[in-house]
C-alpha positions as CSV (number, residue, x, y, z in Angstrom):
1,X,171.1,140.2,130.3
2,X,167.9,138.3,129.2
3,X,165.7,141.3,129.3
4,X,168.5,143.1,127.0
5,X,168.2,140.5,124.9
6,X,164.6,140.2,124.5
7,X,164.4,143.7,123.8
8,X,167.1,143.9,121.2
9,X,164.9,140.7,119.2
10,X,161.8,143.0,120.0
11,X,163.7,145.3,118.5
12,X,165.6,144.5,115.1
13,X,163.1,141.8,113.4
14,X,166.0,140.5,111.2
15,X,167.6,139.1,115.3
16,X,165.0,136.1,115.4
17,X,167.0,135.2,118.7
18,X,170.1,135.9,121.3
19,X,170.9,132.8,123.2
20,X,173.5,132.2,126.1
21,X,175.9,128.9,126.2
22,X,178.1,127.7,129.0
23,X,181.0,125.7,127.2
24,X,182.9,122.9,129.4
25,X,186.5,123.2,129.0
26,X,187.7,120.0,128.3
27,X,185.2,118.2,125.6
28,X,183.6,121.4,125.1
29,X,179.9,120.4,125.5
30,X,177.8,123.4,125.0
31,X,174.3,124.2,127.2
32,X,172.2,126.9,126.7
33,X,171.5,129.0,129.2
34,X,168.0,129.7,130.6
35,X,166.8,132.8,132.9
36,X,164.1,131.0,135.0
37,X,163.5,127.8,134.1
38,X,165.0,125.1,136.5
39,X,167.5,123.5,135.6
40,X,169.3,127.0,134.7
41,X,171.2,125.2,131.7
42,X,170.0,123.2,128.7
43,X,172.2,120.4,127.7
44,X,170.1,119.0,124.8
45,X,170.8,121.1,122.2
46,X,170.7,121.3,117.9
47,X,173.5,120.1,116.7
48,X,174.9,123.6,114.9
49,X,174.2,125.2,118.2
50,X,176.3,123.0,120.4
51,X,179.2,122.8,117.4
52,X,179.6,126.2,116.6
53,X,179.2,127.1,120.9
54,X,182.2,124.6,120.7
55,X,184.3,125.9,117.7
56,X,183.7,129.5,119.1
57,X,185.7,128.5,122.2
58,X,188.2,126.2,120.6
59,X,189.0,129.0,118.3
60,X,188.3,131.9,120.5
61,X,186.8,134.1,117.5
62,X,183.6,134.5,115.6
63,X,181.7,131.1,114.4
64,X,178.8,132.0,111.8
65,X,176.8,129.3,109.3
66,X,174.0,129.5,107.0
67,X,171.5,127.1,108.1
68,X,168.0,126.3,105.8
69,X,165.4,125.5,108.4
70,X,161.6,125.3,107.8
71,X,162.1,126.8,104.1
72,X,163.7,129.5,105.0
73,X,167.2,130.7,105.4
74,X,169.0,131.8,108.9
75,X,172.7,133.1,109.5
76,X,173.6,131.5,112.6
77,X,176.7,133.9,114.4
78,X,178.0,132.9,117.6
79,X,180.9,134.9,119.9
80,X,183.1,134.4,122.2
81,X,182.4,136.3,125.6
82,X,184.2,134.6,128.6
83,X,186.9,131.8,127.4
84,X,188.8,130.4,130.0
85,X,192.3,130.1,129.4
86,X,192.7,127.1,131.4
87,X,191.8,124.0,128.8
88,X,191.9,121.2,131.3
89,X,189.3,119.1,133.8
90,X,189.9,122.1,136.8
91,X,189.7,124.8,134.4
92,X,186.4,127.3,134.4
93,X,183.5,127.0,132.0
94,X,183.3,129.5,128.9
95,X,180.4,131.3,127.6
96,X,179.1,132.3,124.3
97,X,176.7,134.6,122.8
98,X,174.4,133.0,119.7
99,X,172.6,135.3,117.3
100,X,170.3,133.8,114.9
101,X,169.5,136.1,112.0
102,X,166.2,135.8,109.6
103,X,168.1,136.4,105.8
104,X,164.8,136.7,104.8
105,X,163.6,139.6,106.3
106,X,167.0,141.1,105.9
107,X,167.0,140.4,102.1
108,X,162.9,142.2,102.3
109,X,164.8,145.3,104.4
110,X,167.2,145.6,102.0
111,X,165.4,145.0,99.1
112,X,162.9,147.8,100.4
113,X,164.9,150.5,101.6
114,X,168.7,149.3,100.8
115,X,170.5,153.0,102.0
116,X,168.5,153.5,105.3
117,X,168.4,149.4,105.9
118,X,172.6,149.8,105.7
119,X,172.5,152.9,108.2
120,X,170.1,151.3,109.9
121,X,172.0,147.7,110.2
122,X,175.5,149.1,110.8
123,X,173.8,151.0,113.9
124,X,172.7,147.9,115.2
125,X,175.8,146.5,114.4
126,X,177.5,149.2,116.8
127,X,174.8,148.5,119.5
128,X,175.5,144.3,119.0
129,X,178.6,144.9,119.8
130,X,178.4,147.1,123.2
131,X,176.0,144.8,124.2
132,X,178.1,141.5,123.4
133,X,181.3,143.9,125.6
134,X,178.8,144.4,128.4
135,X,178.1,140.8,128.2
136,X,181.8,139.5,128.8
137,X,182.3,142.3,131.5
138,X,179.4,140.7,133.7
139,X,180.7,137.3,132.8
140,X,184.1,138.1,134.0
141,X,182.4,139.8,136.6
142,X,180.4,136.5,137.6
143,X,182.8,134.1,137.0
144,X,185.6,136.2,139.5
145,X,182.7,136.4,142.1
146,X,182.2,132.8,142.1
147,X,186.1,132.1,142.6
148,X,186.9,135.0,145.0
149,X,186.1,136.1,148.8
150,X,184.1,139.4,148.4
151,X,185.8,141.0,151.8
152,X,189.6,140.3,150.2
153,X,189.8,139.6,147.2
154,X,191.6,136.2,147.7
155,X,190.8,133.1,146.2
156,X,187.9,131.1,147.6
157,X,187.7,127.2,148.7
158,X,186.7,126.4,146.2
159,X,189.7,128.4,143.5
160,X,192.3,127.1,145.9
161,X,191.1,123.4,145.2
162,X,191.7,124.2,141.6
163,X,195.0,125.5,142.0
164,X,196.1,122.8,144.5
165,X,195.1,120.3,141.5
166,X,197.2,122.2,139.0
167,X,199.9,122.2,141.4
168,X,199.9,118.8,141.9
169,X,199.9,117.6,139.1
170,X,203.1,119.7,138.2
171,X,204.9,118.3,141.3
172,X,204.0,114.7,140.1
173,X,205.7,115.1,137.6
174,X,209.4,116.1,139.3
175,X,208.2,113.8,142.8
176,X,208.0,117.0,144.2
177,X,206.2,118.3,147.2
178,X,203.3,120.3,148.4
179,X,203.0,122.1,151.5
180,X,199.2,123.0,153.2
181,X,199.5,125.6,155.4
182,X,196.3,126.8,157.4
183,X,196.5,130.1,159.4
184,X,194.1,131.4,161.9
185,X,194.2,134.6,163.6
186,X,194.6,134.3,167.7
187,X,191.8,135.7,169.8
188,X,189.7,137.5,166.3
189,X,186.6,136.9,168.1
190,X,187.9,139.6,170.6
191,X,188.8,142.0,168.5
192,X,185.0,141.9,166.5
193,X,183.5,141.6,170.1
194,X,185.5,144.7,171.6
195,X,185.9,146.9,168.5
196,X,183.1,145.9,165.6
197,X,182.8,144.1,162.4
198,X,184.3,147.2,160.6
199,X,187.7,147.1,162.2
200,X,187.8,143.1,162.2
201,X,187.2,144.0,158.3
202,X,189.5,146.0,157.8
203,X,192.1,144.0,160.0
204,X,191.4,140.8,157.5
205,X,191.8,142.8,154.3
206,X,195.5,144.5,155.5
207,X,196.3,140.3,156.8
208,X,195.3,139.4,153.7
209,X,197.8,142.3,151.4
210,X,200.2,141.3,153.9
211,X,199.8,137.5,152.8
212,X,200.1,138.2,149.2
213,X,202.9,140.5,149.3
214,X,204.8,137.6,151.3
215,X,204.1,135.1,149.0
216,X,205.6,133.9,145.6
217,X,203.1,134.3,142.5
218,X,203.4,130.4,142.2
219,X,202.1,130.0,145.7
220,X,198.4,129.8,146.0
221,X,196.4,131.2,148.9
222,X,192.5,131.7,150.0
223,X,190.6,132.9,152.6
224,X,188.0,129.6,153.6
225,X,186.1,132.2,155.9
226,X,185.8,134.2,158.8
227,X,189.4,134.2,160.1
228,X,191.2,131.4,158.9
229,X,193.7,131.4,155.9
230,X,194.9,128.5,154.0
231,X,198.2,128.9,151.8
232,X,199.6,126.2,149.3
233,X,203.4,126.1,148.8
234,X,205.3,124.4,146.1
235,X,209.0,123.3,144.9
236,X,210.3,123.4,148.7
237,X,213.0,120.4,149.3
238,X,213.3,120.5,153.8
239,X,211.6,121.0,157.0
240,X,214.2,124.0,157.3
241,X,212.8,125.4,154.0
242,X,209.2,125.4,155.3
243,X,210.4,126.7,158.8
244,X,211.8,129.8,156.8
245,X,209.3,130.9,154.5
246,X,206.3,130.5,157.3
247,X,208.6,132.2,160.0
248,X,209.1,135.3,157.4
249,X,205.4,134.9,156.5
250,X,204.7,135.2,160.6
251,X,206.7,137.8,161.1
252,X,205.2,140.3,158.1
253,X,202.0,139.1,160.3
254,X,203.1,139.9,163.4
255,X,203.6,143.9,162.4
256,X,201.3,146.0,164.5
257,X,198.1,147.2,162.2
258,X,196.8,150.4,163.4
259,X,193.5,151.3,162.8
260,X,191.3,154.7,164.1
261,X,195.2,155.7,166.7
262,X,194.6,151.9,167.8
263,X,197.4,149.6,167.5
264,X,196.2,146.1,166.9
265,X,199.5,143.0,167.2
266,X,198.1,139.8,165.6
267,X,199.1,136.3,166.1
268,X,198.6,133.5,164.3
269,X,198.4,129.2,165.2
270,X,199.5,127.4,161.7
271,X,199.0,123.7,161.5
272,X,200.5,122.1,158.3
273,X,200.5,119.1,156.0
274,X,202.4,118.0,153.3
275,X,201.4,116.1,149.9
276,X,201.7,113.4,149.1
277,X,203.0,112.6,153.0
278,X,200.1,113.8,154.7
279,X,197.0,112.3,152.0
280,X,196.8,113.6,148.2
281,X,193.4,114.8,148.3
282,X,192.6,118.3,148.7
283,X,190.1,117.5,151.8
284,X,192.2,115.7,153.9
285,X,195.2,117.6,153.8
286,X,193.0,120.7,155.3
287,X,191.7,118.2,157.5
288,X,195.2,117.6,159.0
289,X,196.3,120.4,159.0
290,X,193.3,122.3,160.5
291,X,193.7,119.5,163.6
292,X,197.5,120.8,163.1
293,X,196.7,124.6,163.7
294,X,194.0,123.5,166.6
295,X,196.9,121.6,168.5
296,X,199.2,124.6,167.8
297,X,196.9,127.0,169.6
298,X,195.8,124.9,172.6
299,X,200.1,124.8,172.6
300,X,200.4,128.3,172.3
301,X,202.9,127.5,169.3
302,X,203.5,129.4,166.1
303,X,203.5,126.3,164.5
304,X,202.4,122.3,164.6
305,X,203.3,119.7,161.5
306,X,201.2,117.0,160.5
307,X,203.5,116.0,158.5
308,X,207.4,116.3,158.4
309,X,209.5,115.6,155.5
């Protein structure tokens, strides 16, 4: 997206320069991106670029301002590409696009030739804006990579950790509980051994659709890696309503997965915790209840608790 950029100031000589911000979601500091220059974001920035980055997200629209600089006059238009919806400390960073255009040379332009400079700037106009829309796809296309497993599509470690925090924070305020559940599939190792990486593929990606379809959309779960699974529950009073839900979760589980006329029957070892029981950080509640799932296994149990309510 630099390169683009360079070439569209190459270009259009009223563009006197596209820039790239990263906006924080909770005091909306701005940086400026950079494409090979380490470190990759520039926090020291003029103070209309970092208010207007700012403004664009707070507002999620168009920011433009006249600026004089050096005796001459620039329109300074920023726009919103990514802005995460989530305004608090676990929420995702923003971007903006910048544009900085010379009203000198576009007052010359016009001045020179005023009805092929107005064909001529409404087609670059059209062009700003498919560029600025393939901007925000590969943003959301970044930003979803950096939060997701590739194989599954589930959230990653490190989206989960988010989630549990938003969670948490909404069973704080009712003294409610959490429930951390971490799965791993019995004896994978065997089946990637025996039958390849392909069919141990495709056997986490139909666990995983069977995992989501189990699950409430105000449950939260991630695949850590390799085989093992770790699910977030919420709003459950008793042991008895844990038991249930992970004993119908098991069960989908347990259905035979056929793959190439070969019928695969997975079983899982979970180990759980329970916030704030067990620990209220993120890390040591997988902690537990990884030990939880390792004990479960050596058991040959479908289950082991950390924790009990």
């Amino acid at each position: 997206m630099f390169k683009d950029a360079t070439l569209l100031t190459e270009q259009y000589k009223i563009v006197k320069e596209i820039s790239f911000y990263s906006v924080e979601p909770l005091k909306h500091n701005a940086a400026k991106l950079r494409s090979s220059i380490k470190p990759y974001l520039k926090p020291d920035l003029p103070e209309i670029e970092e208010r207007l980055a700012g403004q664009t997200v707070v507002k999620n629209s168009v920011q433009s301002q006249v600026v004089n600089r050096d005796g001459k006059k620039y329109t300074y238009k920023f726009f919103p590409a990514l802005v995460s919806e989530n305004r608090s400390e676990e929420g995702w960073n923003s971007y903006v696009v910048g544009i900085v255009y010379d009203n000198q040379v576009m007052q010359e332009e016009l001045n020179k030739h005023r009805y092929l400079f107005i064909i001529d700037f409404l087609l670059m106009l059209i062009f700003f804006s498919a560029f600025i829309a393939v901007i925000s796809y590969l943003l959301h296309k970044f930003e979803y990579q950096a939060h997701h497993d590739k194989l599954t599509g589930l959230a990653n470690r490190k989206l989960l950790e988010e989630e549990f925090i938003s969670l948490k924070n909404k069973a704080d305020k009712t003294n409610g509980k959490l429930v951390v559940a971490f799965l791993d599939i019995d004896k994978f190792k065997e089946i990637n051994d025996t039958f390849g990486h392909a069919v141990g593929d495709t056997v986490l990606k139909t666990v995983a659709a069977r995992m989501k379809y189990s699950l409430k959309a105000k449950d939260s779960l991630a695949r850590l890696g390799g085989d093992e699974f770790v699910i977030v529950l919420s709003e459950l009073e008793s042991q008895a309503d844990i038991l249930n839900i992970l004993q119908r979760l098991l069960n989908n589980l347990k259905e035979p997965i056929l793959i190439n006329e070969t019928k695969f029957e997975i079983t899982f070892s979970v180990g759980v915790s329970i916030y704030p029981i067990g620990g209220e950080k993120f890390n040591d509640l997988i902690i537990k209840s990884d030990l939880a799932m390792y004990r479960a296994k050596q058991s040959q149990q479908d289950f082991e608790f950390a924790d009990w309510i």
